[in-house]
VOSETI-707481 format. One record per atom (N, C-alpha, C): residue number from 0; residue in three letters; atom name; x, y, z. Coordinates in Angstrom, 2 decimals. Layout:
N
{NUM, ALA, CA, {X, Y, Z}};
...
// end
This chain:
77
{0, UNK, N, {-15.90, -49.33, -27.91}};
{0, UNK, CA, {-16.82, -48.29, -28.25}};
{0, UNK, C, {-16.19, -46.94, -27.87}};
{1, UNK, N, {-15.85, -45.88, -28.63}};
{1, UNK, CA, {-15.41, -44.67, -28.38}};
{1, UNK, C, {-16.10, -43.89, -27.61}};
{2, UNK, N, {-15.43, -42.95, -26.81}};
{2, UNK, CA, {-16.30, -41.97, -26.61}};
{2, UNK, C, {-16.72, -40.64, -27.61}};
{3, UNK, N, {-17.20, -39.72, -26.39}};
{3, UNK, CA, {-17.77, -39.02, -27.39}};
{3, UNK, C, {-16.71, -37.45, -27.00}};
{4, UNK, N, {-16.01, -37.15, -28.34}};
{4, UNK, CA, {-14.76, -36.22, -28.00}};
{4, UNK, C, {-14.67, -34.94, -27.12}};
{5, UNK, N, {-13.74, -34.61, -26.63}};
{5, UNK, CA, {-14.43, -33.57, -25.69}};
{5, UNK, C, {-14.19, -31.98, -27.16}};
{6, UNK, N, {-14.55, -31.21, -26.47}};
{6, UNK, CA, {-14.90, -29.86, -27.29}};
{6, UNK, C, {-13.92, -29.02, -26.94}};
{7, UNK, N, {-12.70, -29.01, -27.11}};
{7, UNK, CA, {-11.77, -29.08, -26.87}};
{7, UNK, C, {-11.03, -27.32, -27.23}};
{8, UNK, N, {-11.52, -27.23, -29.18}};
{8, UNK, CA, {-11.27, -25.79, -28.88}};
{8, UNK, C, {-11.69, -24.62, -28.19}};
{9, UNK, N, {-13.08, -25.17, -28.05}};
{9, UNK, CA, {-14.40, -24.39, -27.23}};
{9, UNK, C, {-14.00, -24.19, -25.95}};
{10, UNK, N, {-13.04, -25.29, -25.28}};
{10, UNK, CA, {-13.05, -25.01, -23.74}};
{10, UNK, C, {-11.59, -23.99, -23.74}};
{11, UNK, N, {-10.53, -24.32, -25.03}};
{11, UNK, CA, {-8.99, -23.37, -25.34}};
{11, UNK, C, {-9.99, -22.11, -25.02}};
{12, UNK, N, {-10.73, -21.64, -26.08}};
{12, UNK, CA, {-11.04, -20.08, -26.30}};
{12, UNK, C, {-11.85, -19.66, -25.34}};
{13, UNK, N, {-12.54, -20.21, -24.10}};
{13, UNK, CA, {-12.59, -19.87, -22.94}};
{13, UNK, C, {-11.52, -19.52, -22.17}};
{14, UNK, N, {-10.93, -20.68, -21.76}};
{14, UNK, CA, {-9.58, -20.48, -20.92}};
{14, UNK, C, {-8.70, -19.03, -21.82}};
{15, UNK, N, {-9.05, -19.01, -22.82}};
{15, UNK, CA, {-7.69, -17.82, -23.39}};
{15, UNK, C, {-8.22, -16.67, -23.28}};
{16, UNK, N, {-10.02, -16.23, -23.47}};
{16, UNK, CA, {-10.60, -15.26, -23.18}};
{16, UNK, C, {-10.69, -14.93, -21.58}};
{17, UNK, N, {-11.03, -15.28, -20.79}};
{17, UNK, CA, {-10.45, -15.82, -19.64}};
{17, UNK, C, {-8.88, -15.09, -19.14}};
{18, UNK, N, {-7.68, -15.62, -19.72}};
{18, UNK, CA, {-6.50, -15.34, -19.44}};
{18, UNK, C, {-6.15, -13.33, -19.89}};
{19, UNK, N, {-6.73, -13.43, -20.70}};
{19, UNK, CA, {-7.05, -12.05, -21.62}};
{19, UNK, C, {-7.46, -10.99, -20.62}};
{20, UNK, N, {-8.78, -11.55, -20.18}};
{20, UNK, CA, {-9.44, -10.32, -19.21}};
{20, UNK, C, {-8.52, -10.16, -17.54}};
{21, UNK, N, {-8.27, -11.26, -17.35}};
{21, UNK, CA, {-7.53, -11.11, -16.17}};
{21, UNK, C, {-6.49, -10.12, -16.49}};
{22, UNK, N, {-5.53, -10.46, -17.32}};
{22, UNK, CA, {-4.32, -9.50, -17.58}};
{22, UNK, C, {-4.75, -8.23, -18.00}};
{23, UNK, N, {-5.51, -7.84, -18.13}};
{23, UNK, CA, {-6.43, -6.86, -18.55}};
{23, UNK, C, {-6.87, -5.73, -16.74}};
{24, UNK, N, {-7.10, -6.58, -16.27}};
{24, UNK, CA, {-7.70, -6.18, -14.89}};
{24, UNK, C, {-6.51, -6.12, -14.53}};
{25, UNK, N, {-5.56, -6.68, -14.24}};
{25, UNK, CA, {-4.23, -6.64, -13.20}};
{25, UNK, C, {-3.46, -5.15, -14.07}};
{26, UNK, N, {-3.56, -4.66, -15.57}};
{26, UNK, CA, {-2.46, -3.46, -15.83}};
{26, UNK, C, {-3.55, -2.58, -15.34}};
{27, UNK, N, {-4.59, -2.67, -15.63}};
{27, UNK, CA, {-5.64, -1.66, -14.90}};
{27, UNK, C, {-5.18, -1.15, -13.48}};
{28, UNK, N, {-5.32, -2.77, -12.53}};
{28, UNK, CA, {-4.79, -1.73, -11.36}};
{28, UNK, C, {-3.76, -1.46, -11.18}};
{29, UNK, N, {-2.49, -2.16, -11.90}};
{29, UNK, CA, {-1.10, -1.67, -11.67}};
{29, UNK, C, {-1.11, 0.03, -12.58}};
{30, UNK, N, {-2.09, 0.29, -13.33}};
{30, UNK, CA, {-2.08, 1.81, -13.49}};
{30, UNK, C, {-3.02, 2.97, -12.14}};
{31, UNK, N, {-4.01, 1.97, -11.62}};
{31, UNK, CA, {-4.44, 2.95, -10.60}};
{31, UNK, C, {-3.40, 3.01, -9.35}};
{32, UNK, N, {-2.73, 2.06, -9.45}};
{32, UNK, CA, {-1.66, 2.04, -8.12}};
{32, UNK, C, {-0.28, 2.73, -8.04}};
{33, UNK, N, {-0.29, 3.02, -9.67}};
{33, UNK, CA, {0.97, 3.84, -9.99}};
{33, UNK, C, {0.55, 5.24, -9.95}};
{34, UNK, N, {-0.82, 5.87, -10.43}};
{34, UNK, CA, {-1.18, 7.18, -10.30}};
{34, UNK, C, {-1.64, 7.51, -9.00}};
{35, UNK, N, {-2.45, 6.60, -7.80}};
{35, UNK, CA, {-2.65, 6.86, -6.69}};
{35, UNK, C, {-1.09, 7.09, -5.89}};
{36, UNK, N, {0.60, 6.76, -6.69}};
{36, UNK, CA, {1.33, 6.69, -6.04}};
{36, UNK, C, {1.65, 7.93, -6.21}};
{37, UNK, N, {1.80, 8.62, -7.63}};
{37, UNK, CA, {2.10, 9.43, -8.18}};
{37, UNK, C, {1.07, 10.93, -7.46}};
{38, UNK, N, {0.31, 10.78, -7.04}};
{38, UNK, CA, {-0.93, 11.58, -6.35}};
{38, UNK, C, {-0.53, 11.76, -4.77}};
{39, UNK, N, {0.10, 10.61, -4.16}};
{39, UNK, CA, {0.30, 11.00, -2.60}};
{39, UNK, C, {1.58, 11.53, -2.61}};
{40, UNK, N, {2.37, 12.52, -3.39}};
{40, UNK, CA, {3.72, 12.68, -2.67}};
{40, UNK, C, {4.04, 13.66, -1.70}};
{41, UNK, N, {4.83, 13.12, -0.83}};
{41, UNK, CA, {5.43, 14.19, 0.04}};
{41, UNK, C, {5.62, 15.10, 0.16}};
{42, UNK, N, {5.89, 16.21, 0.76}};
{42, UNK, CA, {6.72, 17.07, 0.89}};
{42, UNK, C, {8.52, 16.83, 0.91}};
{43, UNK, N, {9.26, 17.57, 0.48}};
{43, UNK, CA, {10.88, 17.12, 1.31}};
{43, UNK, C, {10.98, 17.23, 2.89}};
{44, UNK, N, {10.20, 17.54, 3.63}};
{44, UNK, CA, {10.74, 17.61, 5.02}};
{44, UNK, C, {10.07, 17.08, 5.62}};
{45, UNK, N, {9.20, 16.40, 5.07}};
{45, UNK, CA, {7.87, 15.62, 5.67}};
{45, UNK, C, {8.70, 14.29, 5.63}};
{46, UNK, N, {8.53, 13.54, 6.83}};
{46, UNK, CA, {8.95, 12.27, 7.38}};
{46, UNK, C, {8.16, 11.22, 7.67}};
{47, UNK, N, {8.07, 10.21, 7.77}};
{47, UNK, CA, {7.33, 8.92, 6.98}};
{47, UNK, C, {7.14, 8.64, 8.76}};
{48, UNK, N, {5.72, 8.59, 8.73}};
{48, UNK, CA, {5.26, 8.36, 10.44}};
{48, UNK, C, {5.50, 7.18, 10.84}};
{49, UNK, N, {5.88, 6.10, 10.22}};
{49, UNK, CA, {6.28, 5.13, 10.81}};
{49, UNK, C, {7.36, 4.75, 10.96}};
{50, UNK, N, {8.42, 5.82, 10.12}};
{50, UNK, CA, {9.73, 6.02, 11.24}};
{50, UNK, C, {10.02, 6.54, 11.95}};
{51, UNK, N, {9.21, 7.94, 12.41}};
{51, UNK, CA, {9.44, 8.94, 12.76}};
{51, UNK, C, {10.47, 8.43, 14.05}};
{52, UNK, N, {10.83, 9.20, 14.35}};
{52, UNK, CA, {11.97, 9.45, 15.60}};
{52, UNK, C, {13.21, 8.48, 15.62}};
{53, UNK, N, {13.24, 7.73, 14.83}};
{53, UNK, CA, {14.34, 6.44, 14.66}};
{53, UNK, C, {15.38, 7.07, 14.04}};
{54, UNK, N, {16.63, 6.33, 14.57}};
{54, UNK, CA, {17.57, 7.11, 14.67}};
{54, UNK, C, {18.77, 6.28, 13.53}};
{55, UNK, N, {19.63, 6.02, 13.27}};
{55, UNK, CA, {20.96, 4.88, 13.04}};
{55, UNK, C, {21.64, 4.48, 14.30}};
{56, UNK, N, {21.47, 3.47, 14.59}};
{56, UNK, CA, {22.53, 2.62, 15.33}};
{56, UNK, C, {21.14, 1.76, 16.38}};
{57, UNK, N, {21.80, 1.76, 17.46}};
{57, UNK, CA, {20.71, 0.83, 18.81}};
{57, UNK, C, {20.00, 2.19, 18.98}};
{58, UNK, N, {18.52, 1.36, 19.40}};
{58, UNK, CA, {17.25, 2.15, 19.88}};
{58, UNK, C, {17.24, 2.14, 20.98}};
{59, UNK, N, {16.78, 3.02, 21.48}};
{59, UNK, CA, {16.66, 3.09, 23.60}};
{59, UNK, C, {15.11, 2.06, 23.85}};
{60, UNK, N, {15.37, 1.44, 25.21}};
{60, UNK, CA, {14.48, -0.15, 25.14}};
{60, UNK, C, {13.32, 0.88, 25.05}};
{61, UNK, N, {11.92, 0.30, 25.20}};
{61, UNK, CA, {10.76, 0.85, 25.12}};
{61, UNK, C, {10.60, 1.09, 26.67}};
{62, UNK, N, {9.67, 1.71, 27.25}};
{62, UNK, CA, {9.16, 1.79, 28.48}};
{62, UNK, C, {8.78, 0.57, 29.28}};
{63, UNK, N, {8.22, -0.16, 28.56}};
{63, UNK, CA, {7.82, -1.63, 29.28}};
{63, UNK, C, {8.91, -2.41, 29.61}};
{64, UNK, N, {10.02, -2.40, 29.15}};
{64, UNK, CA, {11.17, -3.07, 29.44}};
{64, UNK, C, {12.29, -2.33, 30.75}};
{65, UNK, N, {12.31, -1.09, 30.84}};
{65, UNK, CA, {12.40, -0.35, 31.53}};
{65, UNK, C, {11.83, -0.76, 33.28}};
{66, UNK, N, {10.77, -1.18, 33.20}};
{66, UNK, CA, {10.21, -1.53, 34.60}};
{66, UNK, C, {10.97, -2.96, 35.08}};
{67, UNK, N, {11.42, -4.08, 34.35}};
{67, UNK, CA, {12.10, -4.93, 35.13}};
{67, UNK, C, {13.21, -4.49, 35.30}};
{68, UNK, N, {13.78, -3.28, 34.62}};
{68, UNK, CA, {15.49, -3.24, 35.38}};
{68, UNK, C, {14.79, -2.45, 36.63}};
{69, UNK, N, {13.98, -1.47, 36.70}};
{69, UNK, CA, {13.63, -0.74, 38.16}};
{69, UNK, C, {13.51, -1.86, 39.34}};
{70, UNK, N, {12.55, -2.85, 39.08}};
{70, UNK, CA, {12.13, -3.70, 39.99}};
{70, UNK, C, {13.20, -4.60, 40.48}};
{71, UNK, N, {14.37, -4.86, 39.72}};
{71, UNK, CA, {15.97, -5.67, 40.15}};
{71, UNK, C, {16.70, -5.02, 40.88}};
{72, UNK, N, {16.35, -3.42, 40.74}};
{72, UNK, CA, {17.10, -2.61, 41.47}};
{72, UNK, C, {16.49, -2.46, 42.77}};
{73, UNK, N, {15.51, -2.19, 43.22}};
{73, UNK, CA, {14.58, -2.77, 44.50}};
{73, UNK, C, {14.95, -3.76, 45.28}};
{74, UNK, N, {14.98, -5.17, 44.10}};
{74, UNK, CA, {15.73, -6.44, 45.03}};
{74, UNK, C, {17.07, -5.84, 46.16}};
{75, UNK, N, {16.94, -6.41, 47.60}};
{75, UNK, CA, {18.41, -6.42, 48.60}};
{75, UNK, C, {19.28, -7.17, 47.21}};
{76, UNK, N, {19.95, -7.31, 47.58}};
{76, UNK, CA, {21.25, -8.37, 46.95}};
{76, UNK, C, {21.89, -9.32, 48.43}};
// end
């Protein structure tokens, strides 16, 4: 006894309407993300705060690291 067929183009032209709007939404925001980029620019002498003060080559340790060489130096020997 057969079954009963599934609806097969009906569920394609969902899934494709579907695929449609998504790609639809994603150039949308890849255009608000390109004009919000295009909207924040810099200045030239203005420096990016989360590098600020970094230099090329080795960084000097942080402060917290700093206190175990003090406290070794304390130790007698």
């Amino acid at each position: 006894m057969p079954g009963r067929a599934k609806p097969t183009s009906f569920l394609k032209r969902q899934r494709e309407q579907y695929r449609q709007q998504k790609q639809k939404e994603k150039a949308e925001r890849r255009r608000e993300a390109k004009a919000r980029k295009a909207a924040n620019v810099r200045a030239e002498g203005d420096e990016d705060p989360d590098i600020a003060g970094i230099r090329p080559g080795p960084q000097p340790l942080p402060e917290q690291w700093n206190v175990v060489d003090e406290e070794e130096e304390d130790k007698p020997a």
